[in-house]
N, C-alpha and C positions, 0 to 999 in steps of 0.2 A: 823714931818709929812709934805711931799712937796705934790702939788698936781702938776699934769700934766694933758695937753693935747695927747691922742694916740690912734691908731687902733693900731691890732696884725691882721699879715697876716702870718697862719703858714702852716706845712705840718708833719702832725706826725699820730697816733694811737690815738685810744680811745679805753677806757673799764669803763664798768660796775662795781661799786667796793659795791658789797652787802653789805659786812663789814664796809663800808663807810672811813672814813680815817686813820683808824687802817693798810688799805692795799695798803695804796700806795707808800710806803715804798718796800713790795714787789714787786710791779707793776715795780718802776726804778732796783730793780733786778733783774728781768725776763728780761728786754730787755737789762740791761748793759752784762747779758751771754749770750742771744741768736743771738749778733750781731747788735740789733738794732738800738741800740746807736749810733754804727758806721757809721750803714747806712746811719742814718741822719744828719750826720759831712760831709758827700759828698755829701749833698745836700743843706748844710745851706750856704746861701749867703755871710756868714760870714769867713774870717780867722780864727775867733778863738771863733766859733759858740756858741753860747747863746740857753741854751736848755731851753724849759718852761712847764712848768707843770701846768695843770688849771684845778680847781675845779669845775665842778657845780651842784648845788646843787636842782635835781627836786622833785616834790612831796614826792615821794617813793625812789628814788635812790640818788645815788652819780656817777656820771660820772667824770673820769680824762682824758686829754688830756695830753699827750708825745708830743714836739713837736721842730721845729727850723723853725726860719724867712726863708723864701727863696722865689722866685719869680720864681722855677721849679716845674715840676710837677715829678713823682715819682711812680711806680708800687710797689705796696701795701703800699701807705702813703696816706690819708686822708688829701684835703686841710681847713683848718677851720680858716675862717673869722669873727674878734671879733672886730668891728665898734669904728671908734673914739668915745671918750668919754672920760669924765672928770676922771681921778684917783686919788686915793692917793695913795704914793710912800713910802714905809721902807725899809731902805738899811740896810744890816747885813750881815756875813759872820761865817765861822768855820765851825766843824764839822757836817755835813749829817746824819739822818737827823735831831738829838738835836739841833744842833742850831736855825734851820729854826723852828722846834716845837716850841720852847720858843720862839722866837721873833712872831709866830703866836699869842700866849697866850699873853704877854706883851702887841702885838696892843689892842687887845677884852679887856685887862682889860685896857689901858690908854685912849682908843680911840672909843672903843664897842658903846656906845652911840652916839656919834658924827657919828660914821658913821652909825649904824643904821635908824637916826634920818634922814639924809639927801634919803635916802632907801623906795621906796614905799612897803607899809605894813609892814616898820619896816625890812626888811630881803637882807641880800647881799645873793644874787644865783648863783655869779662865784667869784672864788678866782684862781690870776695869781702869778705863783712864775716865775721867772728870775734867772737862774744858768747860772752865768759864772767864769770862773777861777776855774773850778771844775776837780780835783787831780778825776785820775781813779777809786778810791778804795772808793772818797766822803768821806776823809778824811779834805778836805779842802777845800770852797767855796766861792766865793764870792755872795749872788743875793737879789734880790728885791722882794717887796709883793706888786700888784698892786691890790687894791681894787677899785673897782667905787662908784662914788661920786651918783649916781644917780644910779636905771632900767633900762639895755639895753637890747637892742631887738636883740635875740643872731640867729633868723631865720634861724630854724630849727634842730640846733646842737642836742638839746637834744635827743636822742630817742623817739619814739612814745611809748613803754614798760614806762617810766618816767613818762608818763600821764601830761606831763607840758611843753608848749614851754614856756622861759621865754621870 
């Protein structure tokens, strides 16, 4: 477990996932067929663009962000600003999305306390994954699980429907 200093400054979609995170699985399949995916590889700042995927977690809902680092703006992409802050960092790789499920599961059970503990009220409210080296089909990945070490003040992202800014 590393920790890091970072902001994320991204440009992607959000949605609502009732089902909570049984469905975000589908969420990266809807937009890897309807084009979106792509959209956001001509917009990501990068060469060899780093997608991310972020959890958060409000009273009532589950909201996920789709998204890639870039320093453009973009009609129909949402910019969404996620403030420095102390992280903790797990890197892992393989198959989409098994692999990332079990190394999700493996941190909460090596690390679930440790990082609860440092969490006011006990609770992490955004969860960041980092996909790069990711094969079309998400047969093979490489990415990261950035957890915070502390409560950040995520201003405004969440929904008013969520009944929670964290």
């Amino acid at each position: 477990m590393e920790s890091q200093l970072r902001s994320f400054n991204l440009l992607g979609i959000k949605k609502t996932l009732p089902g909570g995170r049984a469905e975000i699985s589908d969420f990266w399949q809807q937009i890897s067929h309807d084009g979106t995916l792509e959209k956001l590889v001509t917009v990501s700042r990068l060469d060899d663009p780093h997608f991310y995927g972020i959890s958060i977690m409000g009273e009532n809902s589950l909201q996920y962000i789709i998204g890639v680092d870039t320093l453009t703006e973009a009609q129909g992409f949402t910019h969404f600003e996620i403030p420095e802050a102390n992280w903790y960092k797990f890197s892992g790789g393989g198959k989409l999305p098994d692999n990332i499920q079990n190394m999700q599961e493996k941190i909460w059970q090596e690390h679930g306390e440790e990082i609860a503990k440092n969490s006011t009220n006990n609770s992490v409210e955004i969860n960041i994954e980092e996909y790069f080296n990711m094969t079309p089909d998400m047969s093979d990945s490489n990415f990261i699980i950035w957890l915070p070490k502390s409560n950040i003040k995520l201003n405004g992202i969440l929904d008013p429907s969520s009944g929670k800014d964290s």
